[in-house]
PDB file of N, CA, C and O in Angstrom:
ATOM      1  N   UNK A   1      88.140  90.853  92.269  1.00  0.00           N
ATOM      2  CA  UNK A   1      87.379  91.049  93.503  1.00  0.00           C
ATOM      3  C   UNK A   1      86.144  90.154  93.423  1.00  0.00           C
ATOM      4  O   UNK A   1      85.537  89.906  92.381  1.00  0.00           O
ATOM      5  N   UNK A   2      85.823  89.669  94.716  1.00  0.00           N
ATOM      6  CA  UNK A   2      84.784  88.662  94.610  1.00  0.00           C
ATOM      7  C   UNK A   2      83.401  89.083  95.605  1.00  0.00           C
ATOM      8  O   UNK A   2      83.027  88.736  96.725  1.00  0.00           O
ATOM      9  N   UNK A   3      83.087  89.644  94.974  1.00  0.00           N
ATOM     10  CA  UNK A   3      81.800  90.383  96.149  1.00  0.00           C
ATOM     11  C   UNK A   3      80.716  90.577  94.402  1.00  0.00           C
ATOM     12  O   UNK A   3      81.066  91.018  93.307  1.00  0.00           O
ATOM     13  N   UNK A   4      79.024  89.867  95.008  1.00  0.00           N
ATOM     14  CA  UNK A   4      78.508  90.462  94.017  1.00  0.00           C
ATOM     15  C   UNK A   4      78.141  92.064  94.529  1.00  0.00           C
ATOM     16  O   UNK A   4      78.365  92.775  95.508  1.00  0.00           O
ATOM     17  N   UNK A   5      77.341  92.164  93.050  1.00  0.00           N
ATOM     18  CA  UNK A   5      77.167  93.634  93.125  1.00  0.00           C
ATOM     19  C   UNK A   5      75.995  93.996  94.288  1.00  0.00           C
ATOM     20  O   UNK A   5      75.840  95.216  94.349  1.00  0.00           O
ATOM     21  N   UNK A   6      75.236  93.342  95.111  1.00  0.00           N
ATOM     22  CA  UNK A   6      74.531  93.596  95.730  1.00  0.00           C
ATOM     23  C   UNK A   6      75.187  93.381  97.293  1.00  0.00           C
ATOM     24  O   UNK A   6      74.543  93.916  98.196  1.00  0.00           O
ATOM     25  N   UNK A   7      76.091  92.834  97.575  1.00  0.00           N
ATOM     26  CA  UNK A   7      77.199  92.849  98.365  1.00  0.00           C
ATOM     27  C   UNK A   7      78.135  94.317  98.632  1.00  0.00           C
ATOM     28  O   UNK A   7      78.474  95.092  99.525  1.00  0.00           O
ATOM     29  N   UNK A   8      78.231  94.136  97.577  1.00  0.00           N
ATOM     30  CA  UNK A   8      79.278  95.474  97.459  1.00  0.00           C
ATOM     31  C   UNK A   8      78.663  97.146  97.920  1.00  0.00           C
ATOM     32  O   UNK A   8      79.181  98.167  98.372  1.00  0.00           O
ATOM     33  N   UNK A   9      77.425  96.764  97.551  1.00  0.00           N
ATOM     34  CA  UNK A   9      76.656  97.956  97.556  1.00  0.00           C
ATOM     35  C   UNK A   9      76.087  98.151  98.728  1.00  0.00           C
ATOM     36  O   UNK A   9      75.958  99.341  99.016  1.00  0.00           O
ATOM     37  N   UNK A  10      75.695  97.377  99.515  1.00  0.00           N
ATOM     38  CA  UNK A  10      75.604  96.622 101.100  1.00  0.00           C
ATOM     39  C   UNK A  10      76.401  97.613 102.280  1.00  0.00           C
ATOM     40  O   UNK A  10      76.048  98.468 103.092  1.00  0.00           O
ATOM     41  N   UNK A  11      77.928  96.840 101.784  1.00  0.00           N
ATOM     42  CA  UNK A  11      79.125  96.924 102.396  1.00  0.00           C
ATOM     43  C   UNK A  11      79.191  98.716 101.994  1.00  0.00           C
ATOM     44  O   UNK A  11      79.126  99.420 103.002  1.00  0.00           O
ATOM     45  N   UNK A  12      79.280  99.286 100.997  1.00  0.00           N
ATOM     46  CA  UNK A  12      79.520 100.709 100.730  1.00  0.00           C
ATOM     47  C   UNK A  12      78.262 101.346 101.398  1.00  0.00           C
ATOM     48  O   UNK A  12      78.650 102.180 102.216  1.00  0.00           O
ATOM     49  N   UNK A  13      76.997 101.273 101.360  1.00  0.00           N
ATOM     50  CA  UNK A  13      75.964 101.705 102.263  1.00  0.00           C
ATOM     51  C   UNK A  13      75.861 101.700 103.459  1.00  0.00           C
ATOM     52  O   UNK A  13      75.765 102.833 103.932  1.00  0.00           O
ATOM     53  N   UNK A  14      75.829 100.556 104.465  1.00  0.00           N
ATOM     54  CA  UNK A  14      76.285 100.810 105.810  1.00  0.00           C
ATOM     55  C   UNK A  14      76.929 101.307 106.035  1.00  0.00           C
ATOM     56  O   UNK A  14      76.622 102.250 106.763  1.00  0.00           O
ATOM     57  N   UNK A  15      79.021 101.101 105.478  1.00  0.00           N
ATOM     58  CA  UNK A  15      79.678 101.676 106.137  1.00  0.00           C
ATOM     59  C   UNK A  15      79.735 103.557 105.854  1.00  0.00           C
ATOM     60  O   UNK A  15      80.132 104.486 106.556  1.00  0.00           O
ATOM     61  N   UNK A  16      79.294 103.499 104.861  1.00  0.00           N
ATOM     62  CA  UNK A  16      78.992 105.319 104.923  1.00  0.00           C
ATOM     63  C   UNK A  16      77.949 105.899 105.588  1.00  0.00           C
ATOM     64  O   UNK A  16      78.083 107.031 106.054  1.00  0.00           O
ATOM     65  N   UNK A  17      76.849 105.237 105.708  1.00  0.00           N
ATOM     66  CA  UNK A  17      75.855 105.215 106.804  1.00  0.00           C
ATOM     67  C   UNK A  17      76.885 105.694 108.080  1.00  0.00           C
ATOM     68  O   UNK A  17      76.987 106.888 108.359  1.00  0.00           O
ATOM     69  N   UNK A  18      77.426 104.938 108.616  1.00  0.00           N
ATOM     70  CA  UNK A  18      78.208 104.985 109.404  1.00  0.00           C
ATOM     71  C   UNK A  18      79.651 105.746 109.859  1.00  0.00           C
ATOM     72  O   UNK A  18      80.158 105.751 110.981  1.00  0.00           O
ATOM     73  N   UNK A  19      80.152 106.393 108.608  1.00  0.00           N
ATOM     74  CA  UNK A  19      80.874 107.369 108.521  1.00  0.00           C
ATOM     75  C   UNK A  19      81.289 107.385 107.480  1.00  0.00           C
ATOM     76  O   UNK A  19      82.139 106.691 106.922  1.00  0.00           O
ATOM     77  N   UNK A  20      80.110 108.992 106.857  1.00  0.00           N
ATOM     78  CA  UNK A  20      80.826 109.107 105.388  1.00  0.00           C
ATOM     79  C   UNK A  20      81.731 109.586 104.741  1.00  0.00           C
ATOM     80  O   UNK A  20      81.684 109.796 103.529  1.00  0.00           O
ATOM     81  N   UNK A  21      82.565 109.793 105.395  1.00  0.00           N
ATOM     82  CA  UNK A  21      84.194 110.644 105.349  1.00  0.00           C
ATOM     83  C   UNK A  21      85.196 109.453 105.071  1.00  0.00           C
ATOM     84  O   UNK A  21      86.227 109.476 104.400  1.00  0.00           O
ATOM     85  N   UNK A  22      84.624 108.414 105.760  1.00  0.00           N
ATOM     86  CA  UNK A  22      85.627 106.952 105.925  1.00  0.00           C
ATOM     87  C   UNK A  22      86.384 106.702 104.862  1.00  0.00           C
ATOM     88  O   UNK A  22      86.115 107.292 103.816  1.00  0.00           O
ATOM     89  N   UNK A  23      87.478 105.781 104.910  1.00  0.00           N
ATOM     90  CA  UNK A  23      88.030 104.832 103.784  1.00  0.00           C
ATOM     91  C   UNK A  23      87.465 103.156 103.938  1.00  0.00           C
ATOM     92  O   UNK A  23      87.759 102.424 104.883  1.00  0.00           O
ATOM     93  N   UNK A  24      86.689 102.813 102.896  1.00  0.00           N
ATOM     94  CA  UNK A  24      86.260 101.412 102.944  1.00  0.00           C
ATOM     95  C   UNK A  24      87.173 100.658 101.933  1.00  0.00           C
ATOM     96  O   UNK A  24      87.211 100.864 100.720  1.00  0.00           O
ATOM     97  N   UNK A  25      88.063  99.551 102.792  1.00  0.00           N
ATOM     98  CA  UNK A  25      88.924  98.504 101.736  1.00  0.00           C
ATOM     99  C   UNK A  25      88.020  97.164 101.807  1.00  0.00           C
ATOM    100  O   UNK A  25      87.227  96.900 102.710  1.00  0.00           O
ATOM    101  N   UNK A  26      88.299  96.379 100.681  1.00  0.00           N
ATOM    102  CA  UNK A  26      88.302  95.251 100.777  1.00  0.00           C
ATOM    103  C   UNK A  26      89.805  94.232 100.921  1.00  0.00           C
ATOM    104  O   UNK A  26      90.728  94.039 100.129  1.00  0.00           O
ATOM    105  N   UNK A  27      89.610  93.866 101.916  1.00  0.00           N
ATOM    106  CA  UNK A  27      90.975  92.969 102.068  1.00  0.00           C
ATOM    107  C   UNK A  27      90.908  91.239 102.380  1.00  0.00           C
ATOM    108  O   UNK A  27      90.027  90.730 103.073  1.00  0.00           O
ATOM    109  N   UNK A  28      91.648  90.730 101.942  1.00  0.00           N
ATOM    110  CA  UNK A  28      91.726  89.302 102.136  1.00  0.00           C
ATOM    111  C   UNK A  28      91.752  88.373 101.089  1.00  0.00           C
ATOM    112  O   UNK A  28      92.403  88.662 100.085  1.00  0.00           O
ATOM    113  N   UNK A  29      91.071  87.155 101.160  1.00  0.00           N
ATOM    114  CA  UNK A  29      90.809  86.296 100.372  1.00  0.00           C
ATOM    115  C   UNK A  29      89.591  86.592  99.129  1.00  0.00           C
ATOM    116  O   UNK A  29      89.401  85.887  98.138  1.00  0.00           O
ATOM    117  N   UNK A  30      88.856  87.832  99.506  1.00  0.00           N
ATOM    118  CA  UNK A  30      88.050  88.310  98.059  1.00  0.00           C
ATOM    119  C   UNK A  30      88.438  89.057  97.574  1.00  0.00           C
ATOM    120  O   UNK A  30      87.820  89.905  96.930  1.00  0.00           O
ATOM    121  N   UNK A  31      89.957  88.946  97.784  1.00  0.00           N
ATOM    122  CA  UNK A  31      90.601  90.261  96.627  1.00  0.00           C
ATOM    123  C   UNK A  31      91.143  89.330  95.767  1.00  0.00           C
ATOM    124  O   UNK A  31      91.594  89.965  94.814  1.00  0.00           O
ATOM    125  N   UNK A  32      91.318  88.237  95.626  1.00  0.00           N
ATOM    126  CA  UNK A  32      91.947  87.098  94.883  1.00  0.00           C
ATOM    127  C   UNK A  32      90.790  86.415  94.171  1.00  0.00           C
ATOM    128  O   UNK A  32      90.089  85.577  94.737  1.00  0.00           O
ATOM    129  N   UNK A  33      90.597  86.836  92.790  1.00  0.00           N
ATOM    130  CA  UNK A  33      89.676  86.288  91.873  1.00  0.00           C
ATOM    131  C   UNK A  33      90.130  85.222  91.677  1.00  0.00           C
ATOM    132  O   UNK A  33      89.058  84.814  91.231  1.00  0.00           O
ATOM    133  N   UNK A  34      90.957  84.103  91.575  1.00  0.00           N
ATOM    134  CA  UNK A  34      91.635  82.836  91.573  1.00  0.00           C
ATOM    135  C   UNK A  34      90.926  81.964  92.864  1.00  0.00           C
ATOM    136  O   UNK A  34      90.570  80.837  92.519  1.00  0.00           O
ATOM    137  N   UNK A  35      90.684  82.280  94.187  1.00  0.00           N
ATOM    138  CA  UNK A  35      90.200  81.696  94.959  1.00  0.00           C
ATOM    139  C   UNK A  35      88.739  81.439  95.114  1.00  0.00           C
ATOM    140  O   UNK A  35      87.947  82.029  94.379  1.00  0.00           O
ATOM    141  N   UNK A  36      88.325  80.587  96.032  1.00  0.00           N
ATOM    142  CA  UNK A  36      87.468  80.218  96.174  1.00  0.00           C
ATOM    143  C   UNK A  36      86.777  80.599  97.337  1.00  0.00           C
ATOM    144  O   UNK A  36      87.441  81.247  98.146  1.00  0.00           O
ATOM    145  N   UNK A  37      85.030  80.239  97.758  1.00  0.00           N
ATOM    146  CA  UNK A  37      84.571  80.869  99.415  1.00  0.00           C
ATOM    147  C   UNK A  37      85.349  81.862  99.947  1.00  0.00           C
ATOM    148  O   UNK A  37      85.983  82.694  99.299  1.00  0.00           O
ATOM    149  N   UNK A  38      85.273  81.733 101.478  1.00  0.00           N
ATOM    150  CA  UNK A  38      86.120  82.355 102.530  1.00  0.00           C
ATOM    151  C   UNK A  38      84.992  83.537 102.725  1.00  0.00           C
ATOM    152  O   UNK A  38      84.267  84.115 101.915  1.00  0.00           O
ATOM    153  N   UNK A  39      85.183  83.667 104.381  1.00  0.00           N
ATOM    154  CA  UNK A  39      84.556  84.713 104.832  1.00  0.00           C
ATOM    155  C   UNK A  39      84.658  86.681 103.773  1.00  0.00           C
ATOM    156  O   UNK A  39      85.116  86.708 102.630  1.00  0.00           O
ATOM    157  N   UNK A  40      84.290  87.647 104.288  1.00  0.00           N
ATOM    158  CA  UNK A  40      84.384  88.799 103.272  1.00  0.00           C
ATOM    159  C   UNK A  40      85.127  89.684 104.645  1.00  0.00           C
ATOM    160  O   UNK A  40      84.579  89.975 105.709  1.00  0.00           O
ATOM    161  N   UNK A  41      86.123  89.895 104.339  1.00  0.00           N
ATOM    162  CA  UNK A  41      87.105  91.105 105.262  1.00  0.00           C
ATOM    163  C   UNK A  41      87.154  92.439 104.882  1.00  0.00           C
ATOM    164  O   UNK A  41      87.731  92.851 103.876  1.00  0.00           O
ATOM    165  N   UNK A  42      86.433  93.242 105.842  1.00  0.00           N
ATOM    166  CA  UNK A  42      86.209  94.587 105.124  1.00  0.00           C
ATOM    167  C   UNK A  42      87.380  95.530 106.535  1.00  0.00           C
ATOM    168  O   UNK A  42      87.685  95.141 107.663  1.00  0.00           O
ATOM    169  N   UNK A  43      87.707  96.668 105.884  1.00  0.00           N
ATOM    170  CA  UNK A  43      88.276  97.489 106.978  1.00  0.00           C
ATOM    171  C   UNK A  43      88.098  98.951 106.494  1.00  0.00           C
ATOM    172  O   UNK A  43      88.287  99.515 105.416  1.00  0.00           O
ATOM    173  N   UNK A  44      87.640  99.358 107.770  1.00  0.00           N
ATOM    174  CA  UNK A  44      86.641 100.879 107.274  1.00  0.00           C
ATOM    175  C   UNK A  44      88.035 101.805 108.296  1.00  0.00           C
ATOM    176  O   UNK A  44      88.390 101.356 109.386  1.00  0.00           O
ATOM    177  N   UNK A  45      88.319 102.391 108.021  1.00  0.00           N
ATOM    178  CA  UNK A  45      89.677 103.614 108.316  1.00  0.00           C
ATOM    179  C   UNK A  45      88.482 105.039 108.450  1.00  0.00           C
ATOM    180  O   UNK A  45      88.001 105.915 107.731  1.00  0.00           O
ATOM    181  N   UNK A  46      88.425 104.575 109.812  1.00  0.00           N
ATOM    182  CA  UNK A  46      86.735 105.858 110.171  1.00  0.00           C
ATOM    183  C   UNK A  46      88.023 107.107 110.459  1.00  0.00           C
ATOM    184  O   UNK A  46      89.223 106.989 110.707  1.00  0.00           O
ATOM    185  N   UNK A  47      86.967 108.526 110.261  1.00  0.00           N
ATOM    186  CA  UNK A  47      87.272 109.488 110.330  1.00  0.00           C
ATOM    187  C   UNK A  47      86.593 110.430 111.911  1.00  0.00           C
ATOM    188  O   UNK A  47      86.503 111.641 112.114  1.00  0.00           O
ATOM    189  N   UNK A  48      86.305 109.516 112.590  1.00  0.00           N
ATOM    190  CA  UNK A  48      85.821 109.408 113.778  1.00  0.00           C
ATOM    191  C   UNK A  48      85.887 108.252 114.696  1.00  0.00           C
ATOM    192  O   UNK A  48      86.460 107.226 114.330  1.00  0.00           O
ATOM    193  N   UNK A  49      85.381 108.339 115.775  1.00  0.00           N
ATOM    194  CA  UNK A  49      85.747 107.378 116.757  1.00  0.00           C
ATOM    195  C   UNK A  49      84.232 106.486 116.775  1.00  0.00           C
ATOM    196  O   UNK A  49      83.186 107.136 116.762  1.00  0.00           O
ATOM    197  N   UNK A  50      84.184 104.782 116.811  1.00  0.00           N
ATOM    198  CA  UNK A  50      83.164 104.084 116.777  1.00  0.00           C
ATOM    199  C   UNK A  50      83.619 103.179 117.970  1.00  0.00           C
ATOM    200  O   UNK A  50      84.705 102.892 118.473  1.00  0.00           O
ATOM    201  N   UNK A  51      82.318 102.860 118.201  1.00  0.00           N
ATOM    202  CA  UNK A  51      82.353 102.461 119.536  1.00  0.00           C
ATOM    203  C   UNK A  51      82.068 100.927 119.530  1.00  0.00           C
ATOM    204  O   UNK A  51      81.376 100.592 118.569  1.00  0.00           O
ATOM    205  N   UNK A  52      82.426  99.931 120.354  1.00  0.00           N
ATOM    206  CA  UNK A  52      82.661  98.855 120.158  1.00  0.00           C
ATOM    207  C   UNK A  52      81.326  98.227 119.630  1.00  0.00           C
ATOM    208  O   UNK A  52      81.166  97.371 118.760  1.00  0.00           O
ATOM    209  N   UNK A  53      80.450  98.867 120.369  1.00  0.00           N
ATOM    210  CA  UNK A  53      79.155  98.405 120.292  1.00  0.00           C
ATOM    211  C   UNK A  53      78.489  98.507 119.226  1.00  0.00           C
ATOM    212  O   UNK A  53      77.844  97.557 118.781  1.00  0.00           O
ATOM    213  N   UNK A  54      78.540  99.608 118.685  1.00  0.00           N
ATOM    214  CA  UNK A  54      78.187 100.191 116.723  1.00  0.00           C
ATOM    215  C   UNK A  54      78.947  99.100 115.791  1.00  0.00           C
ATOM    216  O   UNK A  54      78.371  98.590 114.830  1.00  0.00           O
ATOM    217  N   UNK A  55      80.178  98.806 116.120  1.00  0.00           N
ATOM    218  CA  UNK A  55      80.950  97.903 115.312  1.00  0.00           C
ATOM    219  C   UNK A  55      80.488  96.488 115.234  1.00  0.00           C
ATOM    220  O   UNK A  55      80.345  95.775 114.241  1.00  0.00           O
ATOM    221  N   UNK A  56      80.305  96.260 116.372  1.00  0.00           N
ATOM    222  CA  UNK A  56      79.683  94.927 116.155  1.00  0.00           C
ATOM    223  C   UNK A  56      77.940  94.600 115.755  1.00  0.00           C
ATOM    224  O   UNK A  56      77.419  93.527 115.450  1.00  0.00           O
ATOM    225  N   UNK A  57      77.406  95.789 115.876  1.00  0.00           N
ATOM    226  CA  UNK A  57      75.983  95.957 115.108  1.00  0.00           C
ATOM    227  C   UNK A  57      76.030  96.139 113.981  1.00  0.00           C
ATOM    228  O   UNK A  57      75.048  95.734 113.359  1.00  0.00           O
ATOM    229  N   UNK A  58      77.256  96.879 113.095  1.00  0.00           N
ATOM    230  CA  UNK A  58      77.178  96.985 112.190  1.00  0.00           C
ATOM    231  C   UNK A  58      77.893  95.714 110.924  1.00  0.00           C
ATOM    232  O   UNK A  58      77.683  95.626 109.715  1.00  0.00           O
ATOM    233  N   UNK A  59      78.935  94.719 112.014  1.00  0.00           N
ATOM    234  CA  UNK A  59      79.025  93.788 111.992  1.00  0.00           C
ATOM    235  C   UNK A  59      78.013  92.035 111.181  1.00  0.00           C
ATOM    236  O   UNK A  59      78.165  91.100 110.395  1.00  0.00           O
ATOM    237  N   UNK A  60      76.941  92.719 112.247  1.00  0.00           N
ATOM    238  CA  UNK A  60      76.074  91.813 112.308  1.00  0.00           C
ATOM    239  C   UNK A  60      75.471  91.806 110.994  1.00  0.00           C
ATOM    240  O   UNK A  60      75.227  90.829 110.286  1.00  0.00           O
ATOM    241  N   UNK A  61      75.168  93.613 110.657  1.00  0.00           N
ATOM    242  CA  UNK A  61      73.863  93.690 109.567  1.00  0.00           C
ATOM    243  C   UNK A  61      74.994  93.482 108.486  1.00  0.00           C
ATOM    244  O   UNK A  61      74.661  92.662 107.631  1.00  0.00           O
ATOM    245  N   UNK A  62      76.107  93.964 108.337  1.00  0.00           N
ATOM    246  CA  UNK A  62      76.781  93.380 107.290  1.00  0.00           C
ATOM    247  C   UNK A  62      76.749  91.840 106.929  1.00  0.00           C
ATOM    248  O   UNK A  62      76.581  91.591 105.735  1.00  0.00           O
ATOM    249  N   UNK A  63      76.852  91.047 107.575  1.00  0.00           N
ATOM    250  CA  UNK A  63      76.605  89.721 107.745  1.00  0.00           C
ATOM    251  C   UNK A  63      75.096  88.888 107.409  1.00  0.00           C
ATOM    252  O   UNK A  63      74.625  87.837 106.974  1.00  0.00           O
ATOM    253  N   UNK A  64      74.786  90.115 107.924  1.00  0.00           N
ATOM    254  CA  UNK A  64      72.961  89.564 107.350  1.00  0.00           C
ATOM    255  C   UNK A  64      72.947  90.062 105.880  1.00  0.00           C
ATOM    256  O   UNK A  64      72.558  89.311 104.986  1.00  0.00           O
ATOM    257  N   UNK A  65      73.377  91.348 105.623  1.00  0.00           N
ATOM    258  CA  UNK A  65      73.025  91.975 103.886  1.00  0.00           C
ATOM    259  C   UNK A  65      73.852  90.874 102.827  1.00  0.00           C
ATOM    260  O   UNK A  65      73.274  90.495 101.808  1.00  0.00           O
ATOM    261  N   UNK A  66      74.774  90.559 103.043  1.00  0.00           N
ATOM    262  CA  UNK A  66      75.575  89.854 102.538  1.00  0.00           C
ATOM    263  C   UNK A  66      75.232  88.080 102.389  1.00  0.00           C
ATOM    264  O   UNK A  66      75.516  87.291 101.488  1.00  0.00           O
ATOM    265  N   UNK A  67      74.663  87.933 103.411  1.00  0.00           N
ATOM    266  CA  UNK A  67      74.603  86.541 103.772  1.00  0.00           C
ATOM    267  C   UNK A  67      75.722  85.543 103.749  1.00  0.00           C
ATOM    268  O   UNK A  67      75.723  84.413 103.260  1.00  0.00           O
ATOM    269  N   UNK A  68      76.643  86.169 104.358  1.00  0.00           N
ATOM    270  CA  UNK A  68      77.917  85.615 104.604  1.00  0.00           C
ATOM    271  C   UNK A  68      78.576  85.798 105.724  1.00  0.00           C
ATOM    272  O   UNK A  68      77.820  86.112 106.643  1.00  0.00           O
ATOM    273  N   UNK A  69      79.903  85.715 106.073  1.00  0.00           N
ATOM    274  CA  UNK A  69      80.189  85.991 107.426  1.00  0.00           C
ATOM    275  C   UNK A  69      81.110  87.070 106.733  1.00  0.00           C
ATOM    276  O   UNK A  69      81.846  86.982 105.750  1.00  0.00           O
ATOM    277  N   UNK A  70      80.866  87.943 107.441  1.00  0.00           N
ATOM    278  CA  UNK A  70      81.643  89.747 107.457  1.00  0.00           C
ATOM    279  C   UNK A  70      82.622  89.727 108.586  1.00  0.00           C
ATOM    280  O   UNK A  70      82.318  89.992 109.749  1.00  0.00           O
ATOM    281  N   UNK A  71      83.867  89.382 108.152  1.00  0.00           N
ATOM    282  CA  UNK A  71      84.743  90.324 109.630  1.00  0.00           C
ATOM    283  C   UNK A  71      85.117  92.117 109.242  1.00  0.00           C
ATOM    284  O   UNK A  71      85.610  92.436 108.160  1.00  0.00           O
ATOM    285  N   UNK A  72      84.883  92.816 109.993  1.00  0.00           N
ATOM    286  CA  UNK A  72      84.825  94.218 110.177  1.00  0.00           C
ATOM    287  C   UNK A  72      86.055  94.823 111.087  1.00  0.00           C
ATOM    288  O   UNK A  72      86.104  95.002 112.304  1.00  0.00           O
ATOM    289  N   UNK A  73      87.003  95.066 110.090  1.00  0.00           N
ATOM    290  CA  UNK A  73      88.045  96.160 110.923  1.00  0.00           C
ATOM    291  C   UNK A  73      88.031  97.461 110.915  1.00  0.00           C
ATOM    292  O   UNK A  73      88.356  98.074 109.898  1.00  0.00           O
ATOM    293  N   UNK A  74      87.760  97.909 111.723  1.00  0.00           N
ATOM    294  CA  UNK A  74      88.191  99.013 112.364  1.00  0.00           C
ATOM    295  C   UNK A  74      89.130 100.046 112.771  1.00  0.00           C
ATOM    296  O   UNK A  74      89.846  99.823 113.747  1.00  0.00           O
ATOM    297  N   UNK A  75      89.213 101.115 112.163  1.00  0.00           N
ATOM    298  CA  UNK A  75      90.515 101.640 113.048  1.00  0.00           C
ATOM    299  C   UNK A  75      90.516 103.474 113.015  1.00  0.00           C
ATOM    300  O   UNK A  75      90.943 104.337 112.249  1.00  0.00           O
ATOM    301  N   UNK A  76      89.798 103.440 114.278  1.00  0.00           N
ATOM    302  CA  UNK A  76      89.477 105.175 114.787  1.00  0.00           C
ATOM    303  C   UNK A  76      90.343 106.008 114.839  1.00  0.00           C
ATOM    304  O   UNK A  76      91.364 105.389 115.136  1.00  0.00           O
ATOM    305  N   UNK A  77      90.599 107.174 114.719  1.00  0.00           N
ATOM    306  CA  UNK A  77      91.647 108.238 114.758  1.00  0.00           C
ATOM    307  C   UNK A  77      93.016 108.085 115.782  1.00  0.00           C
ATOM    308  O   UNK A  77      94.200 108.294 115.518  1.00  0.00           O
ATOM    309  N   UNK A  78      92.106 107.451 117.584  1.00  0.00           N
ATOM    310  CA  UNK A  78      92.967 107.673 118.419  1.00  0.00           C
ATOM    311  C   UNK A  78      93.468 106.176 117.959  1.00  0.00           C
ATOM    312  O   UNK A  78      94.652 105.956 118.215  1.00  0.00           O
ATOM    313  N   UNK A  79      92.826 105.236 117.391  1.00  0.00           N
ATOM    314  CA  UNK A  79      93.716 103.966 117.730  1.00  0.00           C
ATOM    315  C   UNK A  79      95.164 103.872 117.033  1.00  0.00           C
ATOM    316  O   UNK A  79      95.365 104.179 115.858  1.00  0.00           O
ATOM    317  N   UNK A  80      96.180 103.386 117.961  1.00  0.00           N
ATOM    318  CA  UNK A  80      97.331 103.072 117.438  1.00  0.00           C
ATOM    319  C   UNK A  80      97.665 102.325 115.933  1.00  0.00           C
ATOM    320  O   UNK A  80      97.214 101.232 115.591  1.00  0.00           O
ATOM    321  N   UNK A  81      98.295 102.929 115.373  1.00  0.00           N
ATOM    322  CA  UNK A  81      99.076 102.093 114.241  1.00  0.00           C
ATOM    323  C   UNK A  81      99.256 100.779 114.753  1.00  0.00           C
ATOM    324  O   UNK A  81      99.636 100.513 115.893  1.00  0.00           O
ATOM    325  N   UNK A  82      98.718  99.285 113.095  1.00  0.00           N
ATOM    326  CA  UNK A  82      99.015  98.131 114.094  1.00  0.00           C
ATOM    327  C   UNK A  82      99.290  97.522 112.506  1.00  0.00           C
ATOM    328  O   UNK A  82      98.841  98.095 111.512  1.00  0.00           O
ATOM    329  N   UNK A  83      99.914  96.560 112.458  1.00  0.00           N
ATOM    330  CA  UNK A  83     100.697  96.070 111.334  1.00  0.00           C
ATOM    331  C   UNK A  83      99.478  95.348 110.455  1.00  0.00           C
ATOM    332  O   UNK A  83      99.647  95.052 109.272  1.00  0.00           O
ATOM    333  N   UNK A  84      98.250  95.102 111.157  1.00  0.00           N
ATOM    334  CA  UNK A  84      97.003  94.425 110.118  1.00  0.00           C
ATOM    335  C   UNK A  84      96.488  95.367 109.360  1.00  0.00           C
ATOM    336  O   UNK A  84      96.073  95.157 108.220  1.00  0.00           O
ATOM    337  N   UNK A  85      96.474  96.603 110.002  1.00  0.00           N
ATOM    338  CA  UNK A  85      96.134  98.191 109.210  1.00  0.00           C
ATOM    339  C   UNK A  85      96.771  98.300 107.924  1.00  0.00           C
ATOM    340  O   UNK A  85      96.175  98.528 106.872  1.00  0.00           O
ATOM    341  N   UNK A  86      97.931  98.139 108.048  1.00  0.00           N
ATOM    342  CA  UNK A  86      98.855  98.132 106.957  1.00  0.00           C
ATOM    343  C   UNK A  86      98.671  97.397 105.632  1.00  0.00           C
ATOM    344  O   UNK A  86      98.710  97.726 104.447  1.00  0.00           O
ATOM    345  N   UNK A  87      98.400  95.990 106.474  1.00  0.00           N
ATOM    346  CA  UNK A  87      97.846  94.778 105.237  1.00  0.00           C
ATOM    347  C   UNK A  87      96.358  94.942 104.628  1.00  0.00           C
ATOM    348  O   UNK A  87      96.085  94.450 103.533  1.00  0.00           O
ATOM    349  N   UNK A  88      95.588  95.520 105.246  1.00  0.00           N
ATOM    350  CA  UNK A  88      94.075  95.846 105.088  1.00  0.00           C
ATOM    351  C   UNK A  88      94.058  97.125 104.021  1.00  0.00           C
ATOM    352  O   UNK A  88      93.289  97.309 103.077  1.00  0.00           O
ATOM    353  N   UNK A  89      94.959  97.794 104.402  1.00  0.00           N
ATOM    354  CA  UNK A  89      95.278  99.318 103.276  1.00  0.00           C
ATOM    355  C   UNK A  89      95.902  98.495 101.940  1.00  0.00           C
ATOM    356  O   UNK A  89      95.917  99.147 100.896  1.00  0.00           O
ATOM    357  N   UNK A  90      96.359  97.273 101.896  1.00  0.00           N
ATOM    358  CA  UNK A  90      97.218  97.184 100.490  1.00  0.00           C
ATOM    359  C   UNK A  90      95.806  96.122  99.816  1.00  0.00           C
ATOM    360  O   UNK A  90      96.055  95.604  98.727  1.00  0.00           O
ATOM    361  N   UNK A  91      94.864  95.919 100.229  1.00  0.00           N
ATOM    362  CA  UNK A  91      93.347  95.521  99.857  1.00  0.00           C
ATOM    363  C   UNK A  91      92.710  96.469  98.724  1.00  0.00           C
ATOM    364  O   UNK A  91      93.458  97.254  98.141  1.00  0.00           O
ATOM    365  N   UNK A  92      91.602  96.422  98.462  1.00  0.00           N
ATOM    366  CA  UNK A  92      90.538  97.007  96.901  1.00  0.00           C
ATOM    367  C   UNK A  92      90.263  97.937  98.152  1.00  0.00           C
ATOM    368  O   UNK A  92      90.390  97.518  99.303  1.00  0.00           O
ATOM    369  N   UNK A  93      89.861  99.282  97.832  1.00  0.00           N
ATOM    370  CA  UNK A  93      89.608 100.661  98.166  1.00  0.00           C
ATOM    371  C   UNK A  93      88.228 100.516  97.359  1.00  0.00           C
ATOM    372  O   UNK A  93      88.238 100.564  96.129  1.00  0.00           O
ATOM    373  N   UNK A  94      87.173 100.356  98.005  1.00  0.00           N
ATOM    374  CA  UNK A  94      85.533 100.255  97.659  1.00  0.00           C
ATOM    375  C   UNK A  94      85.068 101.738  97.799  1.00  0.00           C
ATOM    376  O   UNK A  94      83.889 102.036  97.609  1.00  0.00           O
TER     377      UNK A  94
END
């Protein structure tokens, strides 16, 4: 996993800030210690419903704590099963 420790701790603070019941993965290209850069793909499996607008604020400050670019998935109780969910669940469980 490629996140420093002040990253990591970032990413686990907001998103429990934000719902602490949640599941926070890390998925993507910083799950591959072999690679190099690349944005940080997080996907938070909320235990409540977030609203577009929270997501992308929380988006942002992830992006600022990190100083990197954060993409932030999402996926609320009512939202449908979707095949990126799937790939985001087989990611590091933070």
């Amino acid at each position: 996993m490629r996140l420093r420790p002040a990253e990591l701790e970032a990413i686990r603070a907001n998103l429990a800030a934000m719902d602490p019941h949640g599941a926070i993965y890390l998925f993507g290209s910083r799950v591959d210690d072999a690679r190099r850069g690349g944005d940080i793909d997080v996907f938070l499996e909320a235990t409540r419903s977030i609203d577009l607008k929270s997501a992308l604020a929380m988006e942002y400050r992830l992006t600022c704590a990190c100083d990197t670019k954060v993409d932030l998935l999402i996926k609320s109780p009512q939202d449908p099963e979707k095949a990126i969910f799937d790939i985001a669940r087989q990611g590091i469980k933070l």
